[in-house]
C-alpha positions as MATLAB code, in Angstrom:
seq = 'XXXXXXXXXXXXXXXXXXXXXXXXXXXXXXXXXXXXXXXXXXXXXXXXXXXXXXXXXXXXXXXXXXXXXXXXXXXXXXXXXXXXXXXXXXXXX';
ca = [
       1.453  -18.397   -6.943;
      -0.424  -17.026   -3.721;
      -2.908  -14.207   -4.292;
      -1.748  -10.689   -4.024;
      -2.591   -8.740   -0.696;
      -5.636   -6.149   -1.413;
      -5.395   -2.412   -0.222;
      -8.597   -2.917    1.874;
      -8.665    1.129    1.856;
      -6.689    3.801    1.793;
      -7.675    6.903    4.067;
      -4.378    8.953    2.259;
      -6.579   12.245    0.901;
      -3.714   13.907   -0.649;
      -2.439   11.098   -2.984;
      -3.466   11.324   -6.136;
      -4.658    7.552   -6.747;
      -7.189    7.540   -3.914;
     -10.343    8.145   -5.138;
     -12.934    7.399   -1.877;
     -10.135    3.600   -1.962;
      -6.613    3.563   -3.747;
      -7.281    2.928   -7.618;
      -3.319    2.098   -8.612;
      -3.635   -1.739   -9.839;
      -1.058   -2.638   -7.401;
       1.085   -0.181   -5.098;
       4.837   -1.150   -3.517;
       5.064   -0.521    0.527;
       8.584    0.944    1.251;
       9.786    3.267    3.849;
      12.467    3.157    6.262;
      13.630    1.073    9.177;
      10.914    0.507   11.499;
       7.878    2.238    9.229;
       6.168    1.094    5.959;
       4.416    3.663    3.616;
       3.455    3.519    0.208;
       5.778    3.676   -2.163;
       2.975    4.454   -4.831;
       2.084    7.404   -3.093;
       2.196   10.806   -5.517;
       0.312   14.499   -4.407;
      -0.495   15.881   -7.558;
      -3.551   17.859   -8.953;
      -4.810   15.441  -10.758;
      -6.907   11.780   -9.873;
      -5.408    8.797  -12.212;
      -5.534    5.099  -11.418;
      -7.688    2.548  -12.974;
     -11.032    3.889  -11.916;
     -12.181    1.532   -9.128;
     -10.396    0.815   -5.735;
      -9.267   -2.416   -6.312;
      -5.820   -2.124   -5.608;
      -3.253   -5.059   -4.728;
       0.612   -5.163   -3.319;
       2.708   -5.745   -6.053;
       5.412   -5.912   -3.640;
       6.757   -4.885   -0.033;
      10.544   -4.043    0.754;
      10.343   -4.055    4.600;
      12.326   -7.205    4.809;
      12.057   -6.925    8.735;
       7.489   -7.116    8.597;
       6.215  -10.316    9.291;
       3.930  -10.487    6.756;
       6.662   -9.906    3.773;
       8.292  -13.369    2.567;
      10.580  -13.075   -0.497;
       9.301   -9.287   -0.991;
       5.704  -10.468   -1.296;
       3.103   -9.324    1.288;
       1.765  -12.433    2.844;
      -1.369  -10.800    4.547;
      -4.979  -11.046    2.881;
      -5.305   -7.320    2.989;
      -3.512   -4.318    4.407;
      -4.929   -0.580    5.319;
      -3.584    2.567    4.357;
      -3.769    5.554    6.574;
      -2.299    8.904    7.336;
      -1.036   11.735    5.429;
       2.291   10.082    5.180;
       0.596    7.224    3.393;
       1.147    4.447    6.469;
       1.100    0.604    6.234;
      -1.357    0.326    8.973;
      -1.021   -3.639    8.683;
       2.872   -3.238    9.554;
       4.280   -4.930   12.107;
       8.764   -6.215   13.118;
       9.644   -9.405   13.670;
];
């Protein structure tokens, strides 16, 4: 089994598992045709998460990226940006 893609950061302030890097132990990129966002992605008042950012993709349901094969991000590492939690790393066939 290939390695999981790392969350090399996360610049999302308002989600609740970013904690200066996303601490969830794996997050799922979803969104709708033609954008990718984090599926993960919750605004509450409160931090949770494992403690470190050291997150991974657990798995990516933009069939149409290039990087997803079989609903498995194929890139080393992907960046997370925006307030509407963005797959930076994103890209159509």
């Amino acid at each position: 089994m290939a390695a999981l893609a790392t969350v090399k950061s996360c610049s999302t302030t308002a989600c609740s598992y970013n904690s200066d890097g996303c601490t969830a132990y794996a997050i799922t990129v979803g969104g709708a045709q033609g954008a990718a966002s984090c599926g993960t992605f919750v605004a509450l008042d409160a931090r949770g998460g494992q403690g470190t950012a050291d997150s991974h993709v657990g798995a990516c349901q933009r069939l149409e990226c290039t990087h997803n094969d079989n609903l498995m991000c194929t890139a080393d590492a992907i960046t997370v940006g925006g307030e509407a939690a963005n797959c930076e790393l994103y890209q159509a066939r």
